[in-house]
N, C-alpha and C positions, 0 to 999 in steps of 0.2 A: 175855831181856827186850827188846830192843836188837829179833831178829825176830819176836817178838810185836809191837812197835808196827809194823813195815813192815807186818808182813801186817794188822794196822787201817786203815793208811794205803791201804794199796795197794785193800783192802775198800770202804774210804771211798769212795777215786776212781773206783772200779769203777762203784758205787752213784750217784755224781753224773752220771758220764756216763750210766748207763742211762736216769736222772730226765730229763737235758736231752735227750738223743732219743728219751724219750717223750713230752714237750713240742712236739719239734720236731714230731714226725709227726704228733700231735694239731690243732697250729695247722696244718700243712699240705692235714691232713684238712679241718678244719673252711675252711679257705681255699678248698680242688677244690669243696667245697660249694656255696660261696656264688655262685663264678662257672656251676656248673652252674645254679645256681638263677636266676640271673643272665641267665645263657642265655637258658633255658628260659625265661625271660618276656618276652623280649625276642624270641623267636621266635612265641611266642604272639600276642604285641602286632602284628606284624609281618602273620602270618595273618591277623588279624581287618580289619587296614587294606587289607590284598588283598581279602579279603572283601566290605567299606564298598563299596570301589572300582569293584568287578568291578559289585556288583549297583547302585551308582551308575549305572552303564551299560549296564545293562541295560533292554531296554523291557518296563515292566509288564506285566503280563495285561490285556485288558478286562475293564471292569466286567461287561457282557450275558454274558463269558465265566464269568467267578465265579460272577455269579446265576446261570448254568446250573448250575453246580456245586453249588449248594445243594441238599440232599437235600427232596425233597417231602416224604417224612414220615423223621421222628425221635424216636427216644424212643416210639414207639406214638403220638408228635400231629403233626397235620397243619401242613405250613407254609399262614400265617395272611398275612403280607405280608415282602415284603424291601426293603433301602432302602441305595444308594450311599452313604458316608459318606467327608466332604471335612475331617474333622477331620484332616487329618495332611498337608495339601496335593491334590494331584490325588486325583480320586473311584480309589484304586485298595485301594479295601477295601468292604464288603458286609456288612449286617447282617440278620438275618432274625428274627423271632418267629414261633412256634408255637402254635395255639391252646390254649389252655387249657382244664384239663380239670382238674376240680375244684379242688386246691390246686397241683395240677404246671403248671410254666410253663418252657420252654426255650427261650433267646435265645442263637440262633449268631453268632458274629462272625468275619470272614476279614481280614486285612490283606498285602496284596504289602509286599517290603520292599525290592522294584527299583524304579528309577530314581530322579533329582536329589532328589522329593520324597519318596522312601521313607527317608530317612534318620532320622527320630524311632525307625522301625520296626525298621532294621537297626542302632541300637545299641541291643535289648533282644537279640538274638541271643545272645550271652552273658553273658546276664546273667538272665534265664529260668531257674531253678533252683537260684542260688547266692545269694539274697540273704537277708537275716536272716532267719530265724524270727524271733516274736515273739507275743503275744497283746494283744487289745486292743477293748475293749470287747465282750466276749462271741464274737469273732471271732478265729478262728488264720488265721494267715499261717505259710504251710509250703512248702518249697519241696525239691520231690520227684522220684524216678525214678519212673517208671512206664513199665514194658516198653520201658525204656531212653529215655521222652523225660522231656528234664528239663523241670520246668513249675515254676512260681507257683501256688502252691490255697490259696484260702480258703475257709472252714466256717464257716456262724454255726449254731449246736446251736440255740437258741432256735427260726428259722426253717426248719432242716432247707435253706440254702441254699449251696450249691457252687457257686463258680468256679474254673477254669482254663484256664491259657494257656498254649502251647508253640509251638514250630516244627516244622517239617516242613523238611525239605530244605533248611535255613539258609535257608529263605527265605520261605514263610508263615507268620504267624503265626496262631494257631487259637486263637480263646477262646470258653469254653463256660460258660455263666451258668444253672444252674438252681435252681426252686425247690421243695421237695417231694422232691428226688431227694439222696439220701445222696451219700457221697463213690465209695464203690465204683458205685452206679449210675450217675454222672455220668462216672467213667472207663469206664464198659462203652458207653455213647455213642460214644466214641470209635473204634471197633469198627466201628459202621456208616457212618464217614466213608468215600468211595473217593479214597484217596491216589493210586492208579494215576493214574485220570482226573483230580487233580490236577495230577500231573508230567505228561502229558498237552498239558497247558495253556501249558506253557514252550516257548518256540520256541527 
């Protein structure tokens, strides 16, 4: 009787200590976690303020140089007029429209997000692709890969109207407004942009 209770006892203690160092290694686990994660976002956060900085000091594109860059035709229509746009501080973004052609209508827009005044522009860099989903009056807000760039897309079905915006080389941003053209037709536009002669453009 006498080593039947040692060997419960000695079972018992066996059992607790296995409990508490599976506890410990658990909390330890979950501790390497947190500081990796930790980290990791702390290095992230870090990148993106190199990033701000670098293209802080960087000297923009010209304007006359962008409007070169504006494709004559797109989409099958013709570019219709283009126009410098000073909404974001110095004129270093470019808008264009296309003439229209029965109910299809496409409006390019280009924004640098170098130098002092490109900064509204270089903090959407990341953030272009990760923000809520949602719906909201008849309109999706989706925020998506497509052949690896991440973008912001909106659809209103009713309208058959698509926009989207992304980056190129952390540092243009590209938004594409049309009407008449589905979602897949509105990403096949993008296709005919020349990225090359974009980066091209960077001194």
């Amino acid at each position: 009787m006498i080593m039947k209770n040692r060997i419960k006892l000695i079972l018992l203690f066996a059992t607790t200590i296995m409990v508490c160092s599976c506890n410990e290694l658990t909390k330890k686990s979950n501790d390497v976690e947190k500081k990796v994660a930790k980290t990791e976002k702390a290095n992230k956060k870090n990148a993106e303020d190199r990033l701000k900085e670098r293209l802080k000091n960087t000297q923009p594109v010209n304007t006359d140089e962008l409007e070169a860059w504006i494709p004559k035709i797109f989409g099958g229509l013709t570019l219709e007029r283009t126009k410098s746009l000073g909404m974001y501080g110095e004129d270093v973004a470019m808008a264009a429209w296309y003439k229209r052609k029965e109910d299809k209508i496409i409006l390019l827009y280009i924004y640098d997000a170098a130098g002092p005044d490109g900064t509204m522009i270089s903090d959407k860099i990341n953030v272009l692709g990760t923000e809520r989903e949602y719906d909201v009056e008849g309109i999706q807000f989706r925020s998506v890969n497509v052949k690896g760039r991440m973008a912001s897309q909106d659809y209103t079905a009713e309208k058959n109207m698509t926009g989207i915006s992304f980056f190129h080389n952390q540092r243009f941003m590209i938004k594409i407004v049309t009407f008449d053209y589905g979602i897949e037709e509105t990403w096949s536009l993008v296709d005919e942009l020349d990225f090359d002669a974009l980066d091209n453009l960077i001194k």
